[in-house]
Backbone as CSV, one residue per row, in Angstrom:
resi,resn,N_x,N_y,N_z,CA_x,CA_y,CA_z,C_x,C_y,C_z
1,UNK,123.495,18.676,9.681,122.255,17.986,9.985,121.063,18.681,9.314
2,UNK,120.910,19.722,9.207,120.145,20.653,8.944,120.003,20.631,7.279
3,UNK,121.121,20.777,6.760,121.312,20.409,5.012,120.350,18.603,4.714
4,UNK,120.840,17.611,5.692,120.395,16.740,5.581,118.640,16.494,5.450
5,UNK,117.961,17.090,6.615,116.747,17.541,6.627,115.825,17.891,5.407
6,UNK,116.564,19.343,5.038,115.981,19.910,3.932,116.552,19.335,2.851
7,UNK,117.542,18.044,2.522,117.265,17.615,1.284,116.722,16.553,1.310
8,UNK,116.374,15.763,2.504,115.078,14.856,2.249,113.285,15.383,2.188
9,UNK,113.368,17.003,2.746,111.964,17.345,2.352,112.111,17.399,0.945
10,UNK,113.208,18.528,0.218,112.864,18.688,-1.058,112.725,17.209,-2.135
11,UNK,113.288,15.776,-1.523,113.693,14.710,-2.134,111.713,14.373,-2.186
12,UNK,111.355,14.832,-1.002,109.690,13.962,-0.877,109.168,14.614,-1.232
13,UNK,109.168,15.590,-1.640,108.162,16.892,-2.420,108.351,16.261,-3.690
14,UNK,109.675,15.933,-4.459,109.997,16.055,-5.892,109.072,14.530,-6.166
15,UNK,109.156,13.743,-5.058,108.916,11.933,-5.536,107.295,12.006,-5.176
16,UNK,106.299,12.936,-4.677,105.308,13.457,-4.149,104.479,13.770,-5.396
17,UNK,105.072,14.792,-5.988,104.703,15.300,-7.203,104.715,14.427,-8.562
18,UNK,105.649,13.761,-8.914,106.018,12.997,-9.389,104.534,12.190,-9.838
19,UNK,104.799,11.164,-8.232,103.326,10.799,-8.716,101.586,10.872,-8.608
20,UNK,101.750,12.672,-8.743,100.382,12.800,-9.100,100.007,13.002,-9.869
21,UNK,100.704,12.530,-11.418,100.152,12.656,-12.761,99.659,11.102,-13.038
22,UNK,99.214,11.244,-14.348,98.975,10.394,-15.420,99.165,10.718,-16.361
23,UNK,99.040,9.637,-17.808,98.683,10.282,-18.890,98.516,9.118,-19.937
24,UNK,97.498,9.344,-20.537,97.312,8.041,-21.684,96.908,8.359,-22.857
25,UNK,97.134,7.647,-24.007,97.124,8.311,-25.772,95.604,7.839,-25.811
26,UNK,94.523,8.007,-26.445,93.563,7.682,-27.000,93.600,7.822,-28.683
27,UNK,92.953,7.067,-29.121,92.104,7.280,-30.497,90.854,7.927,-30.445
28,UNK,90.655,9.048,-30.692,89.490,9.976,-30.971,88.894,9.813,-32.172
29,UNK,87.702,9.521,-33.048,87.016,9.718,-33.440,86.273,11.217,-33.812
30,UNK,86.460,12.001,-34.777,85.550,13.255,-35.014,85.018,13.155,-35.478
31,UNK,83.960,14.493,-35.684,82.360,14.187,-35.962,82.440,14.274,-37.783
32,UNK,83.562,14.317,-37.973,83.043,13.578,-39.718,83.844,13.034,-40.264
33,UNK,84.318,11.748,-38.947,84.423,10.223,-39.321,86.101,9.979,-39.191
34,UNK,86.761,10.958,-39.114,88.100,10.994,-38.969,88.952,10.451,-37.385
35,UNK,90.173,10.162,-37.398,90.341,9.792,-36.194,91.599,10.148,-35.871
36,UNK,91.962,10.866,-35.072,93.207,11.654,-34.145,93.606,10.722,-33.238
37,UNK,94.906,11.073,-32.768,95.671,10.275,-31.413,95.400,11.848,-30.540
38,UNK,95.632,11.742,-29.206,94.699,12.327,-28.370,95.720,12.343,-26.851
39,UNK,96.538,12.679,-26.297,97.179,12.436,-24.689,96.453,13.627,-24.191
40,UNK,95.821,12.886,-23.449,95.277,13.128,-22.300,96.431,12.883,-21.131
41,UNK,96.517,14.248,-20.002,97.198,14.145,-19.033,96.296,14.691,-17.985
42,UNK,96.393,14.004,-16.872,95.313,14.177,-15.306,96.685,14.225,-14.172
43,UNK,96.651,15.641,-13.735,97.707,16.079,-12.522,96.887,16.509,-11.956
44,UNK,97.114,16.081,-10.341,96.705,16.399,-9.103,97.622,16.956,-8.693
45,UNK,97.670,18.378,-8.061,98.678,18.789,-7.388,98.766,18.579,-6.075
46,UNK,100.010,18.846,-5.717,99.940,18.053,-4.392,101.551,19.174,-3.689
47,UNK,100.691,20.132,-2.468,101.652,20.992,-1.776,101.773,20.163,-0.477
48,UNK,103.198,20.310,-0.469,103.692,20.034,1.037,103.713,20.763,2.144
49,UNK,103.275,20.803,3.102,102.991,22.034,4.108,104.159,21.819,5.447
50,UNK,104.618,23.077,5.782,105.168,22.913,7.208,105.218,24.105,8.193
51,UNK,103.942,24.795,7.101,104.217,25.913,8.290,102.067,25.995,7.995
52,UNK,101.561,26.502,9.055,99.909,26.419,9.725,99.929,27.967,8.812
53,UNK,98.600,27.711,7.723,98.746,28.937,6.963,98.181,30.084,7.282
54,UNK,97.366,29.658,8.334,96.609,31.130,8.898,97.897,31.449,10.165
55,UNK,98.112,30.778,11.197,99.062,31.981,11.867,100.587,31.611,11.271
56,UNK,100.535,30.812,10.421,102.740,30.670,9.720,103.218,30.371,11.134
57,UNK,102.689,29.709,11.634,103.745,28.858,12.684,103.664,27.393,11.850
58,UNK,105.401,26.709,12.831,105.731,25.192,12.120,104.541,24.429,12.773
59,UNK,104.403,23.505,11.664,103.299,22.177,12.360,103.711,21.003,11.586
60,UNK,102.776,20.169,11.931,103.864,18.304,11.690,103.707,18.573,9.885
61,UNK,104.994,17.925,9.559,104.931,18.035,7.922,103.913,16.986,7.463
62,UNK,103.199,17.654,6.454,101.788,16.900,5.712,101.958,17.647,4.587
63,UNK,101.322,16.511,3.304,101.033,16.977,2.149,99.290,17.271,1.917
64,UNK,99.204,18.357,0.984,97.310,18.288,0.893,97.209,17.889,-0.594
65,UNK,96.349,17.166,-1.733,95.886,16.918,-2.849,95.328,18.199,-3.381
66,UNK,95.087,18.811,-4.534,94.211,19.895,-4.715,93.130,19.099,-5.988
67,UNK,92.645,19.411,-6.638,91.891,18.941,-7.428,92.267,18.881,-8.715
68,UNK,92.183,17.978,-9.362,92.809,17.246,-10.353,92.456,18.302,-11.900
69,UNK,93.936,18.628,-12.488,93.554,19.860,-13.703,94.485,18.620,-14.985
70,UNK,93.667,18.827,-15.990,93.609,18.299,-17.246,94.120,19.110,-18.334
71,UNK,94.945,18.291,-19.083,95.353,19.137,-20.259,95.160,17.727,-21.449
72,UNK,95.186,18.443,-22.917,95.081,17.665,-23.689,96.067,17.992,-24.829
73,UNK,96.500,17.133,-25.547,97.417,17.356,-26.554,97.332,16.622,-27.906
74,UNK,97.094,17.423,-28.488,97.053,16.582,-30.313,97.248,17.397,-31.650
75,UNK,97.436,16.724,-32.428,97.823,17.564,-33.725,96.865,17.372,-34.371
76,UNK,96.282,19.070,-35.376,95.515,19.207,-35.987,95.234,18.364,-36.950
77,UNK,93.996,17.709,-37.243,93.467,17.118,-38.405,94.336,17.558,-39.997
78,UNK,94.159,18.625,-40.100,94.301,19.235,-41.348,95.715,19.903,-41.602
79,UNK,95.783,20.779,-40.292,97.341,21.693,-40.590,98.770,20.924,-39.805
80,UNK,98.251,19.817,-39.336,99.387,19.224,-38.542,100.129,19.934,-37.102
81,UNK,99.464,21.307,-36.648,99.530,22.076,-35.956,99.408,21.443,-34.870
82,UNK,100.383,21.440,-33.880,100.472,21.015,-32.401,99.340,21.827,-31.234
83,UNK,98.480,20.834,-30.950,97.313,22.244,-30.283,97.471,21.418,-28.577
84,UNK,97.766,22.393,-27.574,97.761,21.954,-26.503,96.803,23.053,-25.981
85,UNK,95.668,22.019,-24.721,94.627,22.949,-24.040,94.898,22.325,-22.668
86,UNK,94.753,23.458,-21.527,94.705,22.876,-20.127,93.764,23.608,-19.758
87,UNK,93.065,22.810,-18.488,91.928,23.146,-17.763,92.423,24.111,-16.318
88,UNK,91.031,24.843,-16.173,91.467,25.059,-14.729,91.272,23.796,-13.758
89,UNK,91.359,24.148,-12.742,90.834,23.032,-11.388,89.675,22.786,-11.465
90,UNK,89.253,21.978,-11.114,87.560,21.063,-11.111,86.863,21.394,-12.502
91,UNK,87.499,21.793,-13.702,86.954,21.577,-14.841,87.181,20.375,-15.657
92,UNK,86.302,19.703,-15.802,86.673,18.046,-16.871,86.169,18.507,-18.358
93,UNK,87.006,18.067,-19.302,86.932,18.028,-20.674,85.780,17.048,-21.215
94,UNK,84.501,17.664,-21.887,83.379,16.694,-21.998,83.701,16.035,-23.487
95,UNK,83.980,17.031,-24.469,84.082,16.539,-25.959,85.145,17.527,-26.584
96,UNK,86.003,17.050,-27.757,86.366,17.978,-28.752,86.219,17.569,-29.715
97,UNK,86.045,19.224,-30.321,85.334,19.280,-31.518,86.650,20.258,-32.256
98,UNK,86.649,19.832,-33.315,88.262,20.283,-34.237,87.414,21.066,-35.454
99,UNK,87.702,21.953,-36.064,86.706,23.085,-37.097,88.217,23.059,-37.911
């Protein structure tokens, strides 16, 4: 019974996580006139709780959201170089600029 339990938490954690991404290709535009493909990915993490974190006793199972971290992915203009950047938490990506 007990095996049963813990493989439907780990089953709702995995389908939990799952869907707190996104991700979509853009066409970027740079500032001298050129134009890149661009994935953008937006993950919210998302922990499942079952134990009360200040005294670690059990409490009713709940998930919490944390704040949504960004990464971006594209290949260099010039060297064809695979450049991946991720954000911390509550940082949003305003512009890139490729040198």
């Amino acid at each position: 019974m007990i095996f049963h339990i813990v493989a439907l938490l780990v089953l709702f954690a995995t389908c939990g996580s799952a869907m707190g991404a996104e991700s979509t290709i853009e066409d970027v535009a740079l500032h001298d006139g050129r134009h890149i493909k661009v994935e953008r990915t937006v993950r919210r993490p998302i922990e499942f709780k079952i134990r009360d974190p200040f005294f670690g006793l059990p409490i009713m199972p709940r998930t919490e959201t944390g704040g949504p971290i960004f990464s971006l992915k594209f290949n260099h203009p010039d060297t064809r170089e695979t450049i991946t950047w991720q954000s911390e938490q509550y940082y949003t990506p305003g512009a890139l600029r490729v040198s």
